[in-house]
C-alpha positions in Angstrom: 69.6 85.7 110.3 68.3 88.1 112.4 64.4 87.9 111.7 65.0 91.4 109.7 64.4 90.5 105.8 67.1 90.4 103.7 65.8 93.9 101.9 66.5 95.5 105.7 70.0 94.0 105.8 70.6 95.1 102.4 69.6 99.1 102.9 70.8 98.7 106.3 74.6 97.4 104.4 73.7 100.7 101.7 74.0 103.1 105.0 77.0 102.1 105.9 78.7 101.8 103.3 77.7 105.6 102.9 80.4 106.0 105.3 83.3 104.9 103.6 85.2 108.0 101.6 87.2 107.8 98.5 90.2 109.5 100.3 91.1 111.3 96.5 87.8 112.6 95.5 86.0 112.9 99.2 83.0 111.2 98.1 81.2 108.2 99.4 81.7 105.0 97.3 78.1 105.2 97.4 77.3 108.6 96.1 80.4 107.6 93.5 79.0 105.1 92.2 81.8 102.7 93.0 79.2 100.2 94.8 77.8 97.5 91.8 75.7 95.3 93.9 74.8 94.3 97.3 73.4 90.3 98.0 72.1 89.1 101.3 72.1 85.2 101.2 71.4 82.4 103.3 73.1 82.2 106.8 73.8 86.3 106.9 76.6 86.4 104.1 76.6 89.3 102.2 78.2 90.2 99.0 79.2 93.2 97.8 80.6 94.1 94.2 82.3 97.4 94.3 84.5 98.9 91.5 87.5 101.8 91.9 87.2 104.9 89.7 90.6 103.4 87.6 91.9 99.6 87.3 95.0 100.8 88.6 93.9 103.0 91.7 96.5 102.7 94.2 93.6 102.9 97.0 91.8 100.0 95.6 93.0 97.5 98.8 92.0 100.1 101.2 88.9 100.8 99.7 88.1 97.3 99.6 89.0 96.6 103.3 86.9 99.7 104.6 84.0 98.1 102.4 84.6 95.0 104.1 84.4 96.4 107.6 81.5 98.8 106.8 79.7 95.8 106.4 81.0 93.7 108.7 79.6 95.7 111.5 75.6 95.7 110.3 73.9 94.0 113.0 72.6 90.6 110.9 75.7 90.2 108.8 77.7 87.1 109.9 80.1 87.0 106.9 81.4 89.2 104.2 82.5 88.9 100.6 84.0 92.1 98.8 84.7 91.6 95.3 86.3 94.4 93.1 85.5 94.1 89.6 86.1 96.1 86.4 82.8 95.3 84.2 80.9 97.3 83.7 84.1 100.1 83.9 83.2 103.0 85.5 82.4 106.0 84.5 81.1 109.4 85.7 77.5 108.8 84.8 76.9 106.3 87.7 77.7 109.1 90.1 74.4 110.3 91.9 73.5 113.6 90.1 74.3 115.8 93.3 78.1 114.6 93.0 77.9 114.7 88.7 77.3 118.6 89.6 80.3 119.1 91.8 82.8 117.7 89.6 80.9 119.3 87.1 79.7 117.4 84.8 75.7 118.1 84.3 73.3 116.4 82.6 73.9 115.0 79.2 78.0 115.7 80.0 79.1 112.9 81.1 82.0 111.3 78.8 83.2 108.2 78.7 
């Protein structure tokens, strides 16, 4: 790795991936809630767990490819692993509250 923690890589991999839209709902996958986890291992491989609004989201390749280069290009990240799972499913309530509003669905409206 670079020297830079893997913390730094990981908030610097966050940022980016701030970048990539959900071309439906023109929200970040980050602000969606879509992004489950981040890992920064050994030898600059990160791994990312993401997750599409539906199991049958006809963007779900494209979403996972713009993930993939969104991280690719943090300086410090050598190798990339996108993984799109359905567990937990998602739901509104991961949304960050800004984008809950929008879509209106305030707090303690969330349904499942």
């Amino acid at each position: 790795m670079t020297g830079r923690t893997k913390e730094e890589l990981r908030r610097d991999i966050l940022d980016s991936l701030r970048m990539v839209i959900d071309p439906e709902l023109g929200e970040s996958l980050v602000d969606l809630g879509l992004i489950y986890r981040i890992e920064v291992g050994d030898r600059a491989k990160a791994r990312v767990e993401m997750s599409t609004t539906t199991k049958g989201c006809p963007a779900a390749a494209y979403l996972r490819d713009a993930v993939h280069s969104a991280v690719s290009i943090v300086p410090g990240i050598e190798d990339v692993e996108v993984l799109l799972v359905y567990e937990p499913a998602w739901s509104p309530d991961l949304m960050a509250e800004t984008v809950r509003h929008r879509f209106g669905f305030g707090r303690g409206e969330v349904r499942r």
